[in-house]
MARNU-545498 format. One record per residue (C-alpha): y, x, z; chain. Coordinates in steps of 0.25 Angstrom, whole numbers, plus 5000, padded with zeros to 4 digits. Layout:
N
{site {Y,X,Z},A},
...
END
This chain:
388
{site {5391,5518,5116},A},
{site {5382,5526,5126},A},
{site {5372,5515,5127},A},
{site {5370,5519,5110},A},
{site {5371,5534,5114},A},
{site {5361,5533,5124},A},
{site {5352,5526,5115},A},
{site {5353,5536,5102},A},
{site {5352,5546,5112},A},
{site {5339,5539,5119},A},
{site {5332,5537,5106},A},
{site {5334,5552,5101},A},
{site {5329,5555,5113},A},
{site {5317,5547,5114},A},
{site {5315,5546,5098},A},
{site {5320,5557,5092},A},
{site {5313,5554,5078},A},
{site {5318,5538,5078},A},
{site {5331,5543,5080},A},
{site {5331,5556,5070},A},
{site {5324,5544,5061},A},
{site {5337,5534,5062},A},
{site {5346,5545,5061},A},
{site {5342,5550,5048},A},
{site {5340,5535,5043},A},
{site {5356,5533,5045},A},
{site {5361,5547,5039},A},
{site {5351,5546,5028},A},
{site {5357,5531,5025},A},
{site {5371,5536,5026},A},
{site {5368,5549,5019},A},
{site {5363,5540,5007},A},
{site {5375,5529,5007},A},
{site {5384,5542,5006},A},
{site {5374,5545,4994},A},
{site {5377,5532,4987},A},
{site {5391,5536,4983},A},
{site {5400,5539,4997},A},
{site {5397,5554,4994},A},
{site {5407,5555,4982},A},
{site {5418,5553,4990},A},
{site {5418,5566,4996},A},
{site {5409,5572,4986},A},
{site {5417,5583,4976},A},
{site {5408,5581,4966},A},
{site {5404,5565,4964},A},
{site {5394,5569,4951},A},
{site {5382,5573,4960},A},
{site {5370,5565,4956},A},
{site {5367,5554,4964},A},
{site {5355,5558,4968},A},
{site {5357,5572,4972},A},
{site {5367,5565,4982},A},
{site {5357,5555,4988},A},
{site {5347,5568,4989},A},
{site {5355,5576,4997},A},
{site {5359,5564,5007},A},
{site {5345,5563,5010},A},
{site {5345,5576,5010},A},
{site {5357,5577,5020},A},
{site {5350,5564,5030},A},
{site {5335,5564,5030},A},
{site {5335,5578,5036},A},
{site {5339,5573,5048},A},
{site {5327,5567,5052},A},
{site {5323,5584,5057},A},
{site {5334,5588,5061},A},
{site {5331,5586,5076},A},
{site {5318,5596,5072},A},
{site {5323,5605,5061},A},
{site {5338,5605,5062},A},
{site {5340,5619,5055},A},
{site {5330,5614,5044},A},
{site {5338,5601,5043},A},
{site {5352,5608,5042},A},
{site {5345,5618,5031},A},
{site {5341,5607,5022},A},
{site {5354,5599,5023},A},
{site {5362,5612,5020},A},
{site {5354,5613,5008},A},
{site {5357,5599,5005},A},
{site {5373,5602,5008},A},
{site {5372,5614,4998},A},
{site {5368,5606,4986},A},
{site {5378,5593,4991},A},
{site {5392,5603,4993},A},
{site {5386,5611,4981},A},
{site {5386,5598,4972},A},
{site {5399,5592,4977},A},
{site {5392,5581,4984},A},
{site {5398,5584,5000},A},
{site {5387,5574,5003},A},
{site {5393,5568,5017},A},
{site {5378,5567,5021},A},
{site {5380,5582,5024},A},
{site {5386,5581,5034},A},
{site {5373,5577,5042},A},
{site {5372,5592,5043},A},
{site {5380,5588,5055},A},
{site {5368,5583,5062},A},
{site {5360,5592,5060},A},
{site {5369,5603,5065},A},
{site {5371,5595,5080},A},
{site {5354,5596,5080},A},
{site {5355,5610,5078},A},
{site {5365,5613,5088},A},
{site {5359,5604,5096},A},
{site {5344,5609,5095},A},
{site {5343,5621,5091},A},
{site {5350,5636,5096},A},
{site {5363,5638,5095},A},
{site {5358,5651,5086},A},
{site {5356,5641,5075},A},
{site {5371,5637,5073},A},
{site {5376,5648,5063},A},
{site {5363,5645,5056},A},
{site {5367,5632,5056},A},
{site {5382,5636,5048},A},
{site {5374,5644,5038},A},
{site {5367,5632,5033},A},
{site {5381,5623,5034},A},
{site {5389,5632,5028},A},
{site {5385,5636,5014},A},
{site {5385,5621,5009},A},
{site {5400,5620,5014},A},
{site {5404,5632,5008},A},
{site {5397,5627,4994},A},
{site {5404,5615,4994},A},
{site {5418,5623,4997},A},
{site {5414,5632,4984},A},
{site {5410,5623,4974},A},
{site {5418,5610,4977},A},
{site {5430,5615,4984},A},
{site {5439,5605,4993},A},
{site {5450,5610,4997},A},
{site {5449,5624,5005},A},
{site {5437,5629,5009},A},
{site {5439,5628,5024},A},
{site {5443,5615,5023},A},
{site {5432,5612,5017},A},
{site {5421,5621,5024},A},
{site {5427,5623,5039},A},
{site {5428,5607,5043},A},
{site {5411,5606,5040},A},
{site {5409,5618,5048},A},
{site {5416,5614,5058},A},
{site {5410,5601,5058},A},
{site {5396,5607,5060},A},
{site {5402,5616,5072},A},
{site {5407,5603,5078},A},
{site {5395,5598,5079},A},
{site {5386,5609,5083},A},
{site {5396,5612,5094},A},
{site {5394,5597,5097},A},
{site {5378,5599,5096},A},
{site {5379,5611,5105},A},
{site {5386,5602,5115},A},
{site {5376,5592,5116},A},
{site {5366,5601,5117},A},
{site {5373,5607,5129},A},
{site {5376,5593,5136},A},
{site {5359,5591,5133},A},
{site {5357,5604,5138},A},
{site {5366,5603,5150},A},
{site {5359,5589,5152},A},
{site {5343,5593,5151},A},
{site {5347,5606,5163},A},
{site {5354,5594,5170},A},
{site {5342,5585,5170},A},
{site {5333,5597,5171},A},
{site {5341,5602,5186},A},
{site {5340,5589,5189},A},
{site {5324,5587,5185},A},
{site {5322,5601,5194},A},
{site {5332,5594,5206},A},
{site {5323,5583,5207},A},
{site {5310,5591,5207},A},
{site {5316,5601,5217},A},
{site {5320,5590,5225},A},
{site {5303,5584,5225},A},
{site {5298,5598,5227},A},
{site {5308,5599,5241},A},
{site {5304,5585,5244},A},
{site {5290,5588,5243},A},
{site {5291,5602,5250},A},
{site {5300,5595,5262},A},
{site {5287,5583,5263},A},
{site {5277,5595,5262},A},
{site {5287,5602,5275},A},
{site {5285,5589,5281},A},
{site {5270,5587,5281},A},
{site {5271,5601,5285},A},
{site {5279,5600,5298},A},
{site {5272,5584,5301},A},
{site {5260,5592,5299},A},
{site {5263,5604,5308},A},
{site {5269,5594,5319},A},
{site {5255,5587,5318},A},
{site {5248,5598,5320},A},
{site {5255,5602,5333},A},
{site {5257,5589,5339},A},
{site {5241,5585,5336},A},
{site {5234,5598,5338},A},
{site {5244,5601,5352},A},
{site {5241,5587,5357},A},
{site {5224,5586,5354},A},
{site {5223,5598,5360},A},
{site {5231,5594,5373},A},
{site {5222,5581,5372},A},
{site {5209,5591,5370},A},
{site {5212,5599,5382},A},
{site {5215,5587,5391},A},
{site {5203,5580,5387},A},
{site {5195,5592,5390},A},
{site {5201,5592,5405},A},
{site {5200,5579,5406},A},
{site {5186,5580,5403},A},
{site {5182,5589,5414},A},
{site {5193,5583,5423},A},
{site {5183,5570,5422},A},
{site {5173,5573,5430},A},
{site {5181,5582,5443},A},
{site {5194,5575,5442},A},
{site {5197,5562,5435},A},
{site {5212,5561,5438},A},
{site {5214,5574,5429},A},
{site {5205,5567,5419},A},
{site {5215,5555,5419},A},
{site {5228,5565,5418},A},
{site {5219,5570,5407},A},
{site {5216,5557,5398},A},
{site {5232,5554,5403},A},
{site {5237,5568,5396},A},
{site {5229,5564,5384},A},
{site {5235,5551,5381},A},
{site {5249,5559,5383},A},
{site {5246,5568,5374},A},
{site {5240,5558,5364},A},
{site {5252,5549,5364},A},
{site {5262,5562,5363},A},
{site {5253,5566,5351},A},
{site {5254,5553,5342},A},
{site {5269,5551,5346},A},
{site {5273,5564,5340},A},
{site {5263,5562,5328},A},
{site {5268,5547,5327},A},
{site {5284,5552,5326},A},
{site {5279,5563,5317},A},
{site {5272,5554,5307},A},
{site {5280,5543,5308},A},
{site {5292,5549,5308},A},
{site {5297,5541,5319},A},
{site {5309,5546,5326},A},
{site {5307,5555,5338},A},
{site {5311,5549,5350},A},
{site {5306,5565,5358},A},
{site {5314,5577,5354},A},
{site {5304,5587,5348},A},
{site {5297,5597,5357},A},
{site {5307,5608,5360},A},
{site {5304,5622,5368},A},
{site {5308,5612,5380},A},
{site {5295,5604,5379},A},
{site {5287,5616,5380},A},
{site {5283,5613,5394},A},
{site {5278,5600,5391},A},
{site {5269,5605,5380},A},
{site {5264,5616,5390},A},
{site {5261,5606,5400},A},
{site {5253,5598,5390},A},
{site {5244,5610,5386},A},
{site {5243,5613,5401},A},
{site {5238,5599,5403},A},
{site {5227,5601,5391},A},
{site {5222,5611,5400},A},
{site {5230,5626,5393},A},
{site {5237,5634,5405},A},
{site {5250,5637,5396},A},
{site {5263,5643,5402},A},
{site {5275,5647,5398},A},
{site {5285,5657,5398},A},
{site {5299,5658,5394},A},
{site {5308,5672,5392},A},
{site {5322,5673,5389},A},
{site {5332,5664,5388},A},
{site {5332,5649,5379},A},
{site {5340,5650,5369},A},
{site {5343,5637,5360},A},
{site {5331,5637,5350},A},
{site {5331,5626,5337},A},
{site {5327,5610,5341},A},
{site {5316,5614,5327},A},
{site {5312,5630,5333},A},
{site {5312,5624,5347},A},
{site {5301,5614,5342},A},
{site {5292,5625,5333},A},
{site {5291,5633,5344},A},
{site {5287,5621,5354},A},
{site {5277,5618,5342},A},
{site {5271,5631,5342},A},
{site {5271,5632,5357},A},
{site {5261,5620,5355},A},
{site {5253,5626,5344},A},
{site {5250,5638,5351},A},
{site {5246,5630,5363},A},
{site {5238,5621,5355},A},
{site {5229,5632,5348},A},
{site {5227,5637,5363},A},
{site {5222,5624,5368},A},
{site {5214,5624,5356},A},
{site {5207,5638,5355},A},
{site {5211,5645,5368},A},
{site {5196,5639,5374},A},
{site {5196,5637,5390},A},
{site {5204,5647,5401},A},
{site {5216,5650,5392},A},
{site {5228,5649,5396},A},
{site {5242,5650,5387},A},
{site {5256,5655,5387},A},
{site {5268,5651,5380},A},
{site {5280,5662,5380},A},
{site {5293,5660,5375},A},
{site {5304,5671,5374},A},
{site {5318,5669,5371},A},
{site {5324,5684,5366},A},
{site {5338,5683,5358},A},
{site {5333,5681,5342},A},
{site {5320,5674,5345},A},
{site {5310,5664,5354},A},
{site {5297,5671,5356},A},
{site {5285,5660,5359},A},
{site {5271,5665,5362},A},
{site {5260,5657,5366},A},
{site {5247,5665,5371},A},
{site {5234,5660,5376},A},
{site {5223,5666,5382},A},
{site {5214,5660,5377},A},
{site {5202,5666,5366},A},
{site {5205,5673,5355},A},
{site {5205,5667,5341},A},
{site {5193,5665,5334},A},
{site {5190,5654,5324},A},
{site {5197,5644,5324},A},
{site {5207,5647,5333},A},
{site {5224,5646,5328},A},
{site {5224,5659,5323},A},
{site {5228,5655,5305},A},
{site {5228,5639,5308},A},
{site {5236,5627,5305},A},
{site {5243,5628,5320},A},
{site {5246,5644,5317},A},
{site {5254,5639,5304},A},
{site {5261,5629,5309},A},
{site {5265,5638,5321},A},
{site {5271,5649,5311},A},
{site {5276,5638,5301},A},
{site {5285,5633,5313},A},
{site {5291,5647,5317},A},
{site {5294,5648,5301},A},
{site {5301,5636,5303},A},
{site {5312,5644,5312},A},
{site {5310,5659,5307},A},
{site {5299,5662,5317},A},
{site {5286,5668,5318},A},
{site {5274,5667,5323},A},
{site {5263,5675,5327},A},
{site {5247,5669,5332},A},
{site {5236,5677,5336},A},
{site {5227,5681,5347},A},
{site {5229,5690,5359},A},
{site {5224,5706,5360},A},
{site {5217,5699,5375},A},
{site {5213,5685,5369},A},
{site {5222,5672,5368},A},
{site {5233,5671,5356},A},
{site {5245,5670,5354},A},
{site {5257,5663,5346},A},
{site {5271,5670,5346},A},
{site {5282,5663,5341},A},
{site {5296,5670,5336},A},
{site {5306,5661,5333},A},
{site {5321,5666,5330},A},
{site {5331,5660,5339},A},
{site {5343,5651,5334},A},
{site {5358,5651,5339},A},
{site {5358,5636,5342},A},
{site {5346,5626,5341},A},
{site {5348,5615,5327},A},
END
């Protein structure tokens, strides 16, 4: 039985004008076996002509055909038909297809329509109550009209259960394209962050390799040995470099914890090795600071050191500051090196991804060149109770 249900509904659906067809085909068949002589069994006057009776059950049936489109013009005609069969004694059973016709209307159209829905029932009932009396009037009348209310009310509930259904699959069409648009703004935030993690990693280690190579390079001539420690740091560097982009990439797992404020000492080193005098200061206590704020601020530390390797030119040196007051870390990184001209990091891509990473935590960054010459990058990043 639901398997016959889901069909009649799937071909309504997907062939609404078959399905209207074959629909009034089978009314329109019964309608006229009524016609041929079941009618005067219910009829009060059985001398109507014969063919008045078949034109009002064709009357009565081929109007289906429209009533998906013109409902309130389908019920119009047929209650004109109903007047001249409950006028003529007839009481046509083929006037109850009315029935349908009010379910599409209480399907299809606004519930406004209703009352003028019982204007066009009614005054056929109450002529055949007049002129061919049955009994009391309401017993005549009241059980049609409540047959109409019956089904409107049964219209009116499907058309809720359709109604509930299409917001259902609706909230469920917007779920899923919520659910893409978060899926596509998480892999936008990871190309984001690989990216960022690229540039550090790639632009900190090619300019540690640069300044080596440079001292290696002068170091040839007077003292070969340092030229060696030279070419020995660069392969260091190197191998550190494509291990970190190879687990970034690859996503294999990490077998080093990532760079906390612990390792700063060791980036210094490397920077002081690629030739930058670079030293660093500590005020205040060390309060526990987040595993993630602990490596943003290590990644900035090596930003700022990067773009002074890159643009401080010869003779600069660098400072790397970090004060611990009781809301906040303070980080400032100054060089004395040239103030910033063209090309130098005052609005590029290391500059963003520098105040992206304090965003991350509620921070702030500031980046710009000293009153004297050289630049600065401070850092202001709230403090936590306990690190995550």
């Amino acid at each position: 039985m639901q398997s016959l249900t889901q069909r009649v509904r799937t071909l309504d659906t997907r062939r609404p004008g078959t399905w209207d067809g074959l629909l009034t085909a089978f009314w329109t068949v019964a309608a006229l076996i009524d016609a041929m002589g079941g009618w005067r069994n219910t009829a009060p006057d059985a001398t109507v002509p014969g063919w008045l009776v078949v034109a009002m059950s064709l009357a009565f049936a081929l109007p289906l055909l429209w009533r998906r489109r013109r409902p309130m013009a389908v019920l119009a005609v047929m209650a004109c038909v109903s007047l001249v069969s409950n006028g003529t004694g007839a009481f046509l059973q083929a006037g109850l297809l009315q029935l349908i016709v009010v379910f599409h209307i209480a399907l299809r159209l606004p519930l406004r329509t209703l009352p003028w829905t019982l204007a066009l029932l009614a005054p056929p009932l109450l002529l055949g109550a007049a002129r061919h009396p049955q009994g009391s009037w309401d017993q005549q009348v009241v059980p049609t009209l409540w047959a109409y209310a019956m089904v409107a009310l049964l219209g009116i509930a499907v058309r809720s259960r359709k109604d509930h259904t299409a917001a259902l699959v609706d909230r469920a069409r917007r779920l899923e394209v919520e659910r893409d648009q978060q899926a596509q703004l998480a892999a936008a935030a990871e190309r984001t962050r690989i990216a960022r993690e690229m540039h550090d990693i790639i632009g900190h280690n090619l300019s540690v390799i640069t300044g080596l190579a440079d001292g290696g390079k002068y170091a040839a001539a007077k003292n070969p040995e340092r030229a060696a420690e030279a070419l020995d740091a660069i392969g260091t560097t190197s191998r550190q470099a494509l291990a970190e982009l190879r687990r970034l990439l690859r996503g294999e797992p990490v077998r080093d914890p990532q760079p906390t404020l612990d390792d700063l000492d060791a980036l210094l080193a490397g920077v002081r090795t690629a030739g930058l005098p670079v030293r660093l200061e500590t005020h205040g206590g060390t309060p526990p600071l987040a595993t993630g704020a602990q490596l943003a601020v290590y990644r900035i530390v090596q930003e700022a050191l990067t773009n002074t390797l890159k643009h401080a030119g010869p003779g600069a040196g660098a400072t790397v500051l970090l004060a611990y007051e009781p809301e906040e870390l303070t980080v400032e990184v100054t060089d004395t090196g040239r103030s910033p001209g063209a090309g130098t990091p005052g609005t590029g891509q290391g500059v963003t991804g520098m105040r992206e990473r304090a965003a991350l935590y509620d921070g702030t960054l500031e980046a710009g060149p000293l009153p004297d010459g050289g630049w600065r990058v401070r850092l202001r990043l709230p403090l936590e109770d306990s690190p995550s």
